[in-house]
N, C-alpha and C positions, 0 to 999 in steps of 0.2 A: 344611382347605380346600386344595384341589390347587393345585400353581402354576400359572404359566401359562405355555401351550408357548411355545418360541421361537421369537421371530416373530411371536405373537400382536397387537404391538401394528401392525405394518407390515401385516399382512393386513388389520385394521380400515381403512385406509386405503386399501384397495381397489387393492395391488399383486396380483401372479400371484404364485402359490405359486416360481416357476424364480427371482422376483426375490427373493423372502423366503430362497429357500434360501439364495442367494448372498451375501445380507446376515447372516445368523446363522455363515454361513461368514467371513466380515469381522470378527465378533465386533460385533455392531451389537444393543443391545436393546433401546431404544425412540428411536423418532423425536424428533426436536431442534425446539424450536416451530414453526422458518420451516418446516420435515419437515411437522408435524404441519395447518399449515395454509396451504403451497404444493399440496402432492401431491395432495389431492383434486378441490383446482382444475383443475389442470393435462389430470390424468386425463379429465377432463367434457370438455376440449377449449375452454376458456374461455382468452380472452389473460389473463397475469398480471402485473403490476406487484409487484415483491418489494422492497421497501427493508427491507436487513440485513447488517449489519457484517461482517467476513469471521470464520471460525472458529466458525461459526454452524450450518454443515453445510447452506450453499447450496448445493453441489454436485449431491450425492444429490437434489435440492428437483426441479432439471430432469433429471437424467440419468435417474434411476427412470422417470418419465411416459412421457418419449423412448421408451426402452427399450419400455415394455411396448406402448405405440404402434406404433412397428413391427413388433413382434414379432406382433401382429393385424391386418395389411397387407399388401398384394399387395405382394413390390417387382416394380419396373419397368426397374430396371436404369440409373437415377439416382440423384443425391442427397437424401436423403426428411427428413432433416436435418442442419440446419448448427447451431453452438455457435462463435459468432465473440465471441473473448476477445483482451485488450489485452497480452501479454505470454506469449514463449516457454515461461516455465517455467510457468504458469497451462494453458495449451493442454497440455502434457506430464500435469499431471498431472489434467486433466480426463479425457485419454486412457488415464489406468492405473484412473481410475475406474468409465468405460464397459468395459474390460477386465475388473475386479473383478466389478460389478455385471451383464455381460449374459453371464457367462462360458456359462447356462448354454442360451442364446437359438441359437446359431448367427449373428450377427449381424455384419456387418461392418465396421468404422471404419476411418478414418485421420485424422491429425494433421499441418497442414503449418503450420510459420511460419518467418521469414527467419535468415538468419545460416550456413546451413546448404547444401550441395549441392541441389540440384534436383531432379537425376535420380530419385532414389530415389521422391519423391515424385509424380512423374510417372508412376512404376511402379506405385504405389500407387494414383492412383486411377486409373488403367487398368483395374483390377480392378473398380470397381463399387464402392465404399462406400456402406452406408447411409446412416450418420453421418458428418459430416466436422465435424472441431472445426480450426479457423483461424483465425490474426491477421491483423488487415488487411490488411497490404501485402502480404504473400504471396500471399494469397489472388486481390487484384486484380491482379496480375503475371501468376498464372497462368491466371486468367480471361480478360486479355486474350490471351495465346497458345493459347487454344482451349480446355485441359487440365479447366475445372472451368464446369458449367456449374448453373444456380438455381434452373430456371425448373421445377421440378418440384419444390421443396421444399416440404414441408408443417408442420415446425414451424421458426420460427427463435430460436434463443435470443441476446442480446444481454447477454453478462455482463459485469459493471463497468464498468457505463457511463460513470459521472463518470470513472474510469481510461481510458478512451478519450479523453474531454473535456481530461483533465491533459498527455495525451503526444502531443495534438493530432492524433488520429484522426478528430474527428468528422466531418469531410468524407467520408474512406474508407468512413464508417460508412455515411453516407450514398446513398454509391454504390454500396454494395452490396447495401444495402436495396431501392434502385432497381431491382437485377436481378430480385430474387422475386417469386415470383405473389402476387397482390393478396389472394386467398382462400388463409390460411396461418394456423397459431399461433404465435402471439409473445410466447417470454418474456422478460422485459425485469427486469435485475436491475441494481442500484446501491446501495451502501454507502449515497451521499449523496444529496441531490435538487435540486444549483444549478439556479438559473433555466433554462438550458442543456438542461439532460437532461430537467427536464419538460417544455418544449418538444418536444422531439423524442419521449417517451415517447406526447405527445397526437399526435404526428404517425403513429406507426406502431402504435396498441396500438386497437384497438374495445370497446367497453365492458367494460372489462378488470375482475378481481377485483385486488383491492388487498390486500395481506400487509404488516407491516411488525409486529418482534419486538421490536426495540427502536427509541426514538428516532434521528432521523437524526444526529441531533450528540451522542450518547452513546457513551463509551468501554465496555470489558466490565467487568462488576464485578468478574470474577474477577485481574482485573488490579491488583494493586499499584505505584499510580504515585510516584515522588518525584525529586524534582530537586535536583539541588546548582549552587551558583552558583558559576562558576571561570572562571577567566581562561585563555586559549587557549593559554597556553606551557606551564600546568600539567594542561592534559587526557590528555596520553598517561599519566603517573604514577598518576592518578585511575584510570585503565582496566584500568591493570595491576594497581594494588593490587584492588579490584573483581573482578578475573578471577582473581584468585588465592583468594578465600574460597571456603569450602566449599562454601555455598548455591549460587555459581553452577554447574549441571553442564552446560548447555550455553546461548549465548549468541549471541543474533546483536546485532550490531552496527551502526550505520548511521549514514552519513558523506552530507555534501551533492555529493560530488565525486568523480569516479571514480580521478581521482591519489591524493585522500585515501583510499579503500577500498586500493587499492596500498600508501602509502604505511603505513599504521595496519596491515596485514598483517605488513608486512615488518620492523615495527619489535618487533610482539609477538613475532616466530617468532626473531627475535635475543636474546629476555630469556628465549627455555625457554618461552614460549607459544603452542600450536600454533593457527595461526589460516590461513586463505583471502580469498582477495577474490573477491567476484561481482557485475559490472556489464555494464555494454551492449559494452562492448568485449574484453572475451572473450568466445572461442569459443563455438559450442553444446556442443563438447566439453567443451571444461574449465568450463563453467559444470552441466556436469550429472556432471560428476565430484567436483567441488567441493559441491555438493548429497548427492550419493552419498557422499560421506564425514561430512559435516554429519550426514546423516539416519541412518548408521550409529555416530556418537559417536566415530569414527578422529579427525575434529578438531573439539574439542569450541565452535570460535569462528566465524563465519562474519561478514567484515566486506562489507556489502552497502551499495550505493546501493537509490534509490525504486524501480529497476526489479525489487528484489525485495520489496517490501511487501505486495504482494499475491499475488507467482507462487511463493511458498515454504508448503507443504501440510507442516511436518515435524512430527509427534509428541514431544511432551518437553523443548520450549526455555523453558527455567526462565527465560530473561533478555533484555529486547530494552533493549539502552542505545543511547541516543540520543546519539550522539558530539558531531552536529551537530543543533541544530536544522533542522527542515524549512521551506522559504519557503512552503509552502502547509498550511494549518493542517490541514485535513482529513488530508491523507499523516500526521500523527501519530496518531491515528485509525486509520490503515492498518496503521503500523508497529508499534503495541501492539498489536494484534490477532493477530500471528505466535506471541503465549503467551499462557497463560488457555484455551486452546481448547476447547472440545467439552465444555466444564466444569471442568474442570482450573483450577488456582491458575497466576499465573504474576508476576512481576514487571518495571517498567518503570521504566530508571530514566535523566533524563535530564541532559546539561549545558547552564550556562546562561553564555556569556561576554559582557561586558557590552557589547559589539556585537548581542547575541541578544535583549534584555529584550524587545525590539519582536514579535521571532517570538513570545516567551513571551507577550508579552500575548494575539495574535492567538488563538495556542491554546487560552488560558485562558477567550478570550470564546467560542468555538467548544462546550468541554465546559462552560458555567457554573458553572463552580469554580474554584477555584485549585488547582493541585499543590501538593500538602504536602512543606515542606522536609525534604530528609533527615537523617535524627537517626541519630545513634550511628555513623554512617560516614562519618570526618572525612577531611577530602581528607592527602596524602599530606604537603603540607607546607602549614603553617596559615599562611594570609596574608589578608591582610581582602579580596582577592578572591576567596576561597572562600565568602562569605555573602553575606545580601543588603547592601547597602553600608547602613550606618547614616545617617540623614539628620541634620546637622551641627548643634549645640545653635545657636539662636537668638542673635545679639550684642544687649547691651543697646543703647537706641540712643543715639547719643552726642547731651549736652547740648548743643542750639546756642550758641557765643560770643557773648558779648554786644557787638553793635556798638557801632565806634568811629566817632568822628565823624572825618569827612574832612578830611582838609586840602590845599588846594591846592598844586600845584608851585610854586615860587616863575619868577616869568616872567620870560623873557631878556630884558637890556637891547635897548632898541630904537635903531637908528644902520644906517651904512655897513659893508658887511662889509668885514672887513681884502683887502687886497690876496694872491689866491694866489703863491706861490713861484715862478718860469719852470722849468718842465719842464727837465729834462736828462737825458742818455747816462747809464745806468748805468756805469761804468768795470769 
């Protein structure tokens, strides 16, 4: 029986042979389920509703359609589509994907979101973009100074949506939905499905195909989850010992606070372990050099807040520990999802201080299970707040005394009271 060519299964789904090249050149050999039953959707020109956890290989789900979409259209010398995502680094590497995947199209893109110089971007779509992939506020900035206009877009994609919802976008979201022509395709993708986001999915989406891979509140399977339960002045020891076993070979990290991402940096790179922080308040540079070293294994630790749960695409991160529990239970959900990927084994492993049990519950009602205690990796120094706290044997209860009978005070004679003493000068 001959094998099958490669590519074979991606042509089944009714891609153009330029996108198949381009994919067997990625080393890609069969489509990922949400792949297998977004793309033909999308293709047809049907609005799509996609609920799927990240690491799932949504990506490709909208970029391929996009792609070949254009690529059999008049341009106009507009924006023909928009890809409006919640986070710098998510927007970056949506744009190295439309690079990968339309290498062989002729096609033109660009990528704008904030933190970053202007100009350049202004340079860029001077030029005419097909594609434009953008975060909100960026995007509306430069819309209102003239630089980017909508009103010729014909598919719009809306990725992570509840991530829009958590970082308080949805207004922006809003209004820039308001720009686009009324007659458009809209893909519309979300991890999760709060009340929130299906509102607004029924507000912008017309009888859309529905895709959904996994449950909305399930974690990946390929993910090995466990928790240790430790007190907060014994978590940095925990992390070191941890990062120093063999199994881990690369590791992201995630902390509620962006001092805490600094400070858990600077504390491992002084014990001999090479670690980075990546949050909202760095640079676009050193946030994508910090990435670029991540992703090439130069340092093998990346200590991140929530702003990277979902905007880190990197291959081969064997460990996401949870430093801090998350206040939003979903973002744990997010944050396991950076390992396990695209099929791959991966592990999650989190702490739990006994300020957090309230987070851990919330979580735990979220995936309907509990996190299995971890076994055989005992924290660094054994103290009964490293487990779950033992609930205190029962006191027997004590036999009531057998009452005594009362007896009254004896009562003060009754008469004149004596005369008081006359005041006088202390001497």
């Amino acid at each position: 029986m001959a094998s099958e060519a490669p590519g074979a299964a991606f042509v089944a789904l009714g891609l153009a042979a330029p996108l198949v090249r381009a994919l067997v050149k990625e080393g890609y050999e069969r489509p990922t389920p949400i792949q297998s039953q977004s793309i033909p959707e999308a293709l047809s020109g049907r609005d799509l509703l996609g609920c799927a956890q990240t690491g799932t290989g949504k990506t490709a789900s909208f970029v391929l359609p996009i792609l070949q979409r254009l690529s059999k259209t008049q341009r106009h010398g507009g924006i023909r589509a928009l890809v409006l995502t919640p986070t710098r680094e998510l927007a970056a590497q949506i744009g190295e994907r439309v690079t990968a995947y339309g290498r062989h199209l002729g096609l033109r893109h660009t990528v704008i979101y904030g933190g970053v110089g202007q100009r350049p971007q202004e340079e860029n779509l001077a030029k005419g973009p097909d594609l434009l992939v953008a975060t909100p506020g960026r995007l509306l900035d430069l819309m209102q100074q003239g630089f980017v206009r909508l009103d010729r877009v014909e598919v719009f994609v809306l990725d992570e949506a509840d991530r829009m919802l958590d970082m308080g976008f949805i207004h922006d979201v809003r209004r820039v939905v308001a720009a686009l022509p009324k007659q458009r395709q809209t893909l519309f993708f979300s991890a999760t499905m709060p009340r929130e986001i299906a509102a607004l999915a029924d507000n912008i989406l017309v009888d859309p195909a529905r895709v959904s891979v996994t449950p909305a509140r399930a974690a990946a399977d390929t993910v090995e989850q466990s928790i240790f339960f430790v007190e907060k002045a014994d978590k940095r020891a925990l992390l070191e010992q941890l990062l120093r076993t063999s199994s881990v070979e690369r590791a992201l990290v995630f902390t509620r606070t962006k001092h805490g991402a600094n400070r858990i940096s600077e504390q491992l790179v002084r014990v001999g372990i090479e670690a980075l922080a990546i949050h909202g308040n760095k640079s676009q540079g050193a946030r994508e050099r910090a990435l670029d070293r991540f992703r090439r294994g130069v340092t093998p630790v990346l200590v991140a807040t929530d702003i990277a749960a979902r905007g880190i695409d990197v291959e081969g991160v064997s460990h996401v520990i949870n430093y801090d529990l998350p206040n939003v239970p979903e973002s744990y959900v997010h944050r396991i999802g950076r390992t396990g990927r695209a099929g791959a084994t991966g592990s999650a492993i989190s702490f739990c201080d006994s300020e957090e049990r309230a987070l851990l519950a919330d979580i735990e009602k979220l995936l309907r299970r509990r996190i299995p205690v971890a076994e055989g990796q005992a924290p660094p120094v054994e103290t009964a707040a490293a487990r779950p706290a033992a609930r205190p044997e029962p006191r027997p209860a004590a036999r009531p005394e057998p009452r005594r009978a009362f007896a009254p005070e004896p009562q003060r004679p009754r008469g004149p009271r004596p005369p008081r003493p006359p005041r006088g000068r202390r001497s």
